[in-house]
Structures are given as C-alpha cells and as structure tokens.
C-alpha positions as CSV (number, residue, x, y, z in Angstrom):
1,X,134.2,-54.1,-102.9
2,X,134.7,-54.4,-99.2
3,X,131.9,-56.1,-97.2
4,X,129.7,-53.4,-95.3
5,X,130.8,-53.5,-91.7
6,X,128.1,-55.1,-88.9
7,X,126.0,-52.9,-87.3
8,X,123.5,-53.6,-85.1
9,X,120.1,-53.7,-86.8
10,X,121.5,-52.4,-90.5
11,X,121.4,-55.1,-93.1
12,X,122.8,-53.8,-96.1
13,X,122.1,-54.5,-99.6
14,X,124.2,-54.4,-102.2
15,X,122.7,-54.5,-106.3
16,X,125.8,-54.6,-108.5
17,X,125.7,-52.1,-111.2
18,X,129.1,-52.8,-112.6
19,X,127.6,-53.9,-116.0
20,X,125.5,-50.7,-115.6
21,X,127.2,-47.6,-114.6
22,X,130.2,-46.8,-112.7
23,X,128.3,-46.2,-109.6
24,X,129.2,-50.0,-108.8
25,X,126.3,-50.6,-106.7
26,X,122.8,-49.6,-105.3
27,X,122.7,-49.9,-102.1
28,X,119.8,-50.4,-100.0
29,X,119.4,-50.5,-96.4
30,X,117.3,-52.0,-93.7
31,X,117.2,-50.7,-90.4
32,X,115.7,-52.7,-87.5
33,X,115.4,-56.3,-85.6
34,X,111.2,-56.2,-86.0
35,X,109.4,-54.2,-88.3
36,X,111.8,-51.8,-90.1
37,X,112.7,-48.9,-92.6
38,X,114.1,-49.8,-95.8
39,X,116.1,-46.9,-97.2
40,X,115.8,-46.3,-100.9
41,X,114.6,-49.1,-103.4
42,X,117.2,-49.8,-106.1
43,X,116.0,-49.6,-109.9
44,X,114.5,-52.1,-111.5
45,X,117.2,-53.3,-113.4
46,X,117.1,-57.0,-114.3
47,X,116.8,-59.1,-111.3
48,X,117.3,-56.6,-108.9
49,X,113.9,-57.5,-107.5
50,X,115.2,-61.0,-106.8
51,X,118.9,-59.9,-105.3
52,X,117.2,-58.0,-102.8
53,X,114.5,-61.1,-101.7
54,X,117.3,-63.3,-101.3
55,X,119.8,-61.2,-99.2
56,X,117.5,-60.1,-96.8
57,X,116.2,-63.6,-96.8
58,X,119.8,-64.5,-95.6
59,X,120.0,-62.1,-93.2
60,X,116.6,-63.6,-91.6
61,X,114.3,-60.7,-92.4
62,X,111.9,-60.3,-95.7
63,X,109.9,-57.3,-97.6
64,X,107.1,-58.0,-95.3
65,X,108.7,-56.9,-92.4
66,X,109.1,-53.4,-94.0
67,X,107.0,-50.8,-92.3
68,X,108.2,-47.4,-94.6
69,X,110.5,-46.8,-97.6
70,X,112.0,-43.7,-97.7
71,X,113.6,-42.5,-100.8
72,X,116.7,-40.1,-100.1
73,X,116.0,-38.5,-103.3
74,X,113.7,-38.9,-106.3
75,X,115.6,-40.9,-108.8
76,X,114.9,-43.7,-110.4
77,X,117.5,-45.8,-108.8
78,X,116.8,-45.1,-105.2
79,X,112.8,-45.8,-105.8
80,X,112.4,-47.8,-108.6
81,X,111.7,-51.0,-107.1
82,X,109.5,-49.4,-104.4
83,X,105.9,-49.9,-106.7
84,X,107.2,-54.2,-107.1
85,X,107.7,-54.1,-103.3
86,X,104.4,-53.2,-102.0
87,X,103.0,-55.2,-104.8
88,X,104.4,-58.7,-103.2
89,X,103.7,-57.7,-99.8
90,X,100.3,-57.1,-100.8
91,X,99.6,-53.5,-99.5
92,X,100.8,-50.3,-100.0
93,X,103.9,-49.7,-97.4
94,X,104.4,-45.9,-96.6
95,X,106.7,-44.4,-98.8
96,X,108.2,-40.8,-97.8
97,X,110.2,-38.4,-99.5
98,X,111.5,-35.0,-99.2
99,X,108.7,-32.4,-100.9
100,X,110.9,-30.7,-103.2
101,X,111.5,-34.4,-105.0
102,X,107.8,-35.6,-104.6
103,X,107.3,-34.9,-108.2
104,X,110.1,-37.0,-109.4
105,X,108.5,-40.0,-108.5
106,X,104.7,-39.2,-108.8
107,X,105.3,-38.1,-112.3
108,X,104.4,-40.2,-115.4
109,X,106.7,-38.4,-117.0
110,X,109.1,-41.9,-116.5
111,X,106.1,-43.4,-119.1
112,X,106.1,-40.4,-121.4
113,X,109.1,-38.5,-121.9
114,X,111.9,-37.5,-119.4
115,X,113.8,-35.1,-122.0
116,X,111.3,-32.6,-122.7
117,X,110.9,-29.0,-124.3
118,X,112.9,-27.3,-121.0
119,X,115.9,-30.0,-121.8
120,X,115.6,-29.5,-125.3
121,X,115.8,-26.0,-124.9
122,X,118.9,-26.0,-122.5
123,X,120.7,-28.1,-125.7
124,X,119.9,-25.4,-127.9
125,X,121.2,-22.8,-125.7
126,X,124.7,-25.0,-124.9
127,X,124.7,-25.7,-129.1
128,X,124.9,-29.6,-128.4
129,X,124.6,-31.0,-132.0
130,X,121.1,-32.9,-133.0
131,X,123.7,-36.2,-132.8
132,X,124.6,-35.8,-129.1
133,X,120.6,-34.7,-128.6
134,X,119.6,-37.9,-130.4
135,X,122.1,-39.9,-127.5
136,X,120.2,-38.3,-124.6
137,X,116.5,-39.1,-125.6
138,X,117.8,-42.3,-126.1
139,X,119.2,-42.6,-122.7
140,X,116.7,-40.9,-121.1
141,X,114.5,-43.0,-122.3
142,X,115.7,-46.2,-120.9
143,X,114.7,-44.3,-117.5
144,X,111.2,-45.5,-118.2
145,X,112.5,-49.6,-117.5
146,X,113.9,-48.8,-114.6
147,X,111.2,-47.7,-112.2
148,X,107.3,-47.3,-111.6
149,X,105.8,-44.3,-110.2
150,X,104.7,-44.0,-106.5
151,X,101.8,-41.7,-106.4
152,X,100.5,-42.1,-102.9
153,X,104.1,-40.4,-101.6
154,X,104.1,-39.1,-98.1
155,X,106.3,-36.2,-97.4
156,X,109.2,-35.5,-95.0
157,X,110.9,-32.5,-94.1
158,X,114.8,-31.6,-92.2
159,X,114.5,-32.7,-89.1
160,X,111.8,-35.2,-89.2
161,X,112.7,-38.7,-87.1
162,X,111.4,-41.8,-88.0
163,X,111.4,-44.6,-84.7
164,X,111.5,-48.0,-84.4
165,X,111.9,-50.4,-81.6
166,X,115.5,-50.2,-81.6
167,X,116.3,-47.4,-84.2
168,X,116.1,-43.5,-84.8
169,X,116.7,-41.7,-87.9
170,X,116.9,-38.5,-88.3
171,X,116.3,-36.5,-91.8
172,X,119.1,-34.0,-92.8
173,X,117.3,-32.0,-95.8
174,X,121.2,-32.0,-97.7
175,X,119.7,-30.2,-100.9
176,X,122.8,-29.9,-104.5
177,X,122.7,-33.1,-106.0
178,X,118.6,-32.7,-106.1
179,X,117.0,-30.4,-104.3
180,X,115.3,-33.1,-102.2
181,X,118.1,-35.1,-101.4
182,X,118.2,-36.0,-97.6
183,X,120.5,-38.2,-95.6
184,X,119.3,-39.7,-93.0
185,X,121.0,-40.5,-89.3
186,X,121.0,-43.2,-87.1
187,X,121.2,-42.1,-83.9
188,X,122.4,-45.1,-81.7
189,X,124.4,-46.6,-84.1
190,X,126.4,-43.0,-85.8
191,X,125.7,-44.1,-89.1
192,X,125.0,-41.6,-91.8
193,X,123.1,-43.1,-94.6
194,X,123.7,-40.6,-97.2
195,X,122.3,-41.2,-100.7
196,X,123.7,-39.4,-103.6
197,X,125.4,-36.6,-101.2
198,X,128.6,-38.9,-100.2
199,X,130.1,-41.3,-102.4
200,X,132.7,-42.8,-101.8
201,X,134.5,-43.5,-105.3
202,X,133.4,-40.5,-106.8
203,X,132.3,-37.1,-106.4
204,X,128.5,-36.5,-106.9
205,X,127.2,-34.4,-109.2
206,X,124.7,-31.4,-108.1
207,X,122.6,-31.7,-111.0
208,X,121.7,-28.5,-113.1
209,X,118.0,-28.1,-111.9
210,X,115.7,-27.2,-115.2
211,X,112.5,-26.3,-113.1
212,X,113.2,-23.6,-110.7
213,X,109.5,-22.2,-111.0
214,X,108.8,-25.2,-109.3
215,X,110.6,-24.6,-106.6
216,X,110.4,-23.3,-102.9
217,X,113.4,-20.8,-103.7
218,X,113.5,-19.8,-107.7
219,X,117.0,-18.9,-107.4
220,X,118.3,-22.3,-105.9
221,X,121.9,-22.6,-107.4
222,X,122.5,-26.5,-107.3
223,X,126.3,-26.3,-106.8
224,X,126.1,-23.3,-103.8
225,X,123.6,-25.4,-102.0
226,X,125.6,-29.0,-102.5
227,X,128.8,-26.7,-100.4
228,X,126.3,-25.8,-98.0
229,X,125.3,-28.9,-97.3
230,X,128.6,-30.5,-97.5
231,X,129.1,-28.7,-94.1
232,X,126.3,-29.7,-92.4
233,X,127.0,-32.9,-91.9
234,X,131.1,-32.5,-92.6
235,X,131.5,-32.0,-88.8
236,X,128.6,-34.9,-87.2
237,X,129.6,-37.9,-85.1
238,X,129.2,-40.2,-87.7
239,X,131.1,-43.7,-87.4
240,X,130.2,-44.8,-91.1
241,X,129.0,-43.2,-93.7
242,X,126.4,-45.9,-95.7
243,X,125.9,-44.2,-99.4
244,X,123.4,-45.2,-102.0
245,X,126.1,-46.7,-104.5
246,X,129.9,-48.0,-103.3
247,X,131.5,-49.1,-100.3
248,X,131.3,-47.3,-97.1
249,X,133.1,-44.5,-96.3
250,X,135.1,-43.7,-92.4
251,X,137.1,-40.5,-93.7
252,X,133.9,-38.2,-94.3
253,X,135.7,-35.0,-93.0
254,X,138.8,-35.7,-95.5
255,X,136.0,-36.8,-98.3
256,X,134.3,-33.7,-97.9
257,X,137.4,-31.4,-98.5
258,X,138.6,-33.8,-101.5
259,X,134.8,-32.4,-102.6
260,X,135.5,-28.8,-102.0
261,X,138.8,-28.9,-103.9
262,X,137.3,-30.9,-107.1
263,X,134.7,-28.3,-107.5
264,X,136.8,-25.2,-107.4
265,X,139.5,-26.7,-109.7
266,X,136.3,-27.5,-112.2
267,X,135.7,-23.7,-111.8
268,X,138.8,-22.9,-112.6
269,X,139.0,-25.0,-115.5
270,X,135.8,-23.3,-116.7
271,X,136.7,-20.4,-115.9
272,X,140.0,-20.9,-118.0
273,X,138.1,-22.0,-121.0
274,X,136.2,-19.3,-121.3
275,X,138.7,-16.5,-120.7
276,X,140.5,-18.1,-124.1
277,X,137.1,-17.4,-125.8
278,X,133.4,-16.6,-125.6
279,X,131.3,-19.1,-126.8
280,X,128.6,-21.8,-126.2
281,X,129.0,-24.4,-123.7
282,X,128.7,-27.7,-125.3
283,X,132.4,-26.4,-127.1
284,X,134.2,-25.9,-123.7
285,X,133.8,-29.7,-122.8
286,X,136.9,-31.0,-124.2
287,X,138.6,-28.8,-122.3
288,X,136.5,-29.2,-118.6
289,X,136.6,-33.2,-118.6
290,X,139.6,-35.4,-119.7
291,X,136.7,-38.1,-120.4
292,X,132.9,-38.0,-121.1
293,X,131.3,-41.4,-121.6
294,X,129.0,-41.4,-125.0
295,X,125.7,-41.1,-123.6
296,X,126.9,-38.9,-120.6
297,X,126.9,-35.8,-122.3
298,X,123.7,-34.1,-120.9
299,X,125.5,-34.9,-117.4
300,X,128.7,-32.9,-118.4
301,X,126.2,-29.8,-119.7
302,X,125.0,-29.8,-116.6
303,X,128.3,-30.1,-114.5
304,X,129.6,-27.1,-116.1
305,X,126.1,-25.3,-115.9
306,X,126.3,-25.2,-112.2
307,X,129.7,-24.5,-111.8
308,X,129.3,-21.7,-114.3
309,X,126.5,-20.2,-112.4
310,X,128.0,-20.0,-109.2
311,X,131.3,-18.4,-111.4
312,X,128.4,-15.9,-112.5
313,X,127.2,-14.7,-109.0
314,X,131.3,-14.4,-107.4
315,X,131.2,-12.1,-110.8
316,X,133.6,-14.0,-112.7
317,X,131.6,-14.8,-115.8
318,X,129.1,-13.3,-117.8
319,X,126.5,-13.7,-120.4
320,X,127.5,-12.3,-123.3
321,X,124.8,-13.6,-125.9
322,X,121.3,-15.2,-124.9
323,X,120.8,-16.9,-128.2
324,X,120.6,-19.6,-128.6
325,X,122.8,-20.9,-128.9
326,X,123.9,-19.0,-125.8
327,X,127.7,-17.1,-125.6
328,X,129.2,-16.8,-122.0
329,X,132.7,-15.0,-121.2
330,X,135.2,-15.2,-118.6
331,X,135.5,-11.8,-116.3
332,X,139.1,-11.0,-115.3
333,X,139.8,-12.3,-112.1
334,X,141.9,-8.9,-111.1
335,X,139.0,-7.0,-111.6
C-alpha cells in the first residue's frame, strides 16, 4: 500500500488487517499540531494498541495529546480501542458519535450476544441452513475481542464542526453503510476523512439494518440512502479522500460512479435470479456473488436484502410468501 500523502497536521495511522480481513487496514487519523482529534479507534486486534503508540510516537505526538475521538460509525473496528485509550491517558477523552449509532457502541450487547432473536429471525426468513447459522454466531462472536463499550458517548449531528488551533472539521451525516455513518471534512486542508462510505479497494456495503423501530425514520432503506449520500459529497472540493481501511483515494467523482454502477448491476443480477424462480434468499446467492468467503455469509443476506428492497419499492419485486422461510418473485420489467 502507498504511503498516505503529507498533509499539514494529519498523521495517519495505518493497522494492517491483511491477516484479518480484506479491508487491508484500519486507518486512524490525527488531526492537529497541539491538542488534537483522533478519528476512529481501530479494533482491538492483537497489538493494535501498541502500533498506534509507536507511530504517533514517530510522528512526535502521543495519546495524551488527544482532546476528542470521534467514531465515524459504530463498529467495532472504528472504536474498539477507544475504552484502552482513555485508560492510559488516565481520563476519559470525549468521545462523539453520530445519534443514530450511539447504541452500537454503548451496548453490551459486544459481552453478550451480537446475533440475536431479530438475526436469527432474518435466517429463517432467507432459509440459511442451521450450518451457515452456526458460522455466524461464531463469527459474530469474535466481535466481543475486538472492542469495549464506551458508554459516556457524546453525540454529534450533520453539520456539526469540531475546531482546533489549526483545524476544522466538519460532520457530513452520510447515512447507508450504518445509519450513523458520518465523514468528516477538513476545511483548510480539503481532505475528506470518510470512514466506511469511500473505500478505496472495494465497494462498501450498506448494511441491511435489523432495527428500524429504533430508528428516526422506520422506513430507512439502507441502500436508497447509501446513493443519496454518495452525492453529497460526490461533487465537494476534496483533495484526498482519507477512508477508515486502504489507501487513499484522489478520483472520488470516478469512485463514486464505479459505486452507482456496482449496485445496479447487483440489482439486476437479483433481479435476474428471481425472475427464473420464486424462492427464499439464501438460494439466490450462488447466483448474486461469484465468491462468498465462509464466514461471510450473513454479509451476502444482507447485500441482497437491501438491494432487493429498493427492487421492491421501483416495483420490480414482490413478496410472494411471508413464511418463513420467506418466497420473493421478480416483477416483469415491461410492466
């Protein structure tokens, strides 16, 4: 992986992941000369903790110059080092996230268990056999390592800016992948640090969202609001793009329409699969995804769930059966 480029008060961290997860890296980001912001908070993967000391040691700064964290989405790799942090620095540093994610890293549900009766229930309705289930828990379990909850969160909302001597970022509420997930923009310097929205070596997923009750809008469609907030930020004066795993990106107009392509081609694929034949989900995968990783199958269920809802509001799919295990058909596109 390319070195990040210099910019003026960004130190960039890199945690390699390639043992991990073909998100290659978490990256983490200070911004600021004095005190500063530290952007996200890796996952507490083994020696993580460390990686981080040293590099911002080398680049003359330390974890007791940080003055907030802020999480650009509640996952455990972007805040799982956050509670180790303000442990060594001997007081609890700010940490802020976007309200709609609070809950995802307040909950204890990372000590209990992550895949509970609402995912079990979506497996029943997709017909994912008690072997593939099993895979899941299992994965889902090893969340628990990887972070420790942060229950004093602050929140932050669109629009928000956080100063510094010599910094300003803004917060850009970019809600698909979670519905919390926010980049944030550095004024001065046009750099977009964007989380989980922009990746560079691969398209992020707009996760299928189990707890819309919970939610500001109950009808929040994951993969409708991901588009939406592809173009808010497809068009700013950004000069890099820093995401939360990979190398930096400079093309983010072309990125974003690579994006918009991938996702109506999976559509279409869907879309194709079904119009062969009505049935439950976890039997169109084969056909979506030329690969799915062992333990990655909840993540394909949920690709095709929110492509196959936003199929099911242009009116080109259907329930046919609730269940479970749920049916769903293709509509005729010449309808």
């Amino acid at each position: 992986m390319e070195p990040f480029p210099e910019v003026e008060n960004v130190c960039a961290v890199a945690i390699d992941l390639a043992d991990y997860s073909d998100l290659r890296t978490a990256n983490v980001y200070a911004v600021g000369s004095g005190p500063m912001t530290l952007i996200d908070a890796a996952p507490k993967f083994p020696g993580s903790f460390e990686i981080l000391k040293i590099q911002l040691e080398q680049a003359g700064r330390s974890l007791s110059d940080i003055e907030r964290i802020i999480f650009t989405h509640g996952h455990v790799d972007h805040f799982g080092l956050a509670a180790l942090i303000r442990e060594e620095v001997g007081h609890p540093i700010p940490c802020f996230i976007h309200t709609e994610d609070a809950w995802r890293v307040t909950a204890e549900i990372y000590h209990e268990e992550m895949f509970d009766e609402a995912g079990e229930r979506l497996m029943a309705l997709v017909d994912m056999p008690p072997d593939e289930v099993a895979k899941i828990q299992e994965r889902f379990s090893l969340f628990a390592m990887l972070c420790d909850p942060v229950f004093d969160v602050k929140m932050m909302e669109d629009g928000d800016v956080f100063e510094g001597e010599d910094y300003a970022l803004r917060v850009i509420h970019t809600p698909g992948h979670t519905p919390g997930t926010c980049c944030l923009y550095e004024t001065s310097q046009k750099v977009l640090f964007s989380g989980d929205h922009i990746i560079g070596h691969i398209t992020p997923n707009p996760l299928f969202e189990l707890r819309k009750d919970t939610l500001r809008n109950p009808d929040y469609l994951s993969l409708k609001e991901y588009i939406r907030s592809l173009e808010k930020v497809k068009d700013m004066d950004v000069r890099y793009v820093f995401p939360g795993h990979g190398q930096y990106v400079e093309d983010l107009p072309d990125l974003v329409e690579s994006y918009r392509w991938h996702h109506r081609e999976r559509m279409d694929r869907i879309w194709t699969a079904l119009n062969k034949k009505s049935r439950p989900l976890y039997h169109i995968i084969d056909e979506v995804f030329d690969f799915v990783p062992e333990y990655d199958g909840f993540l394909a269920i949920s690709e095709i769930m929110v492509h196959l809802e936003l199929l099911i509001e242009e009116g080109q799919a259907e329930l046919a059966d609730p269940g479970p295990p749920a049916y769903y058909r293709a509509i005729r596109r010449d309808r």
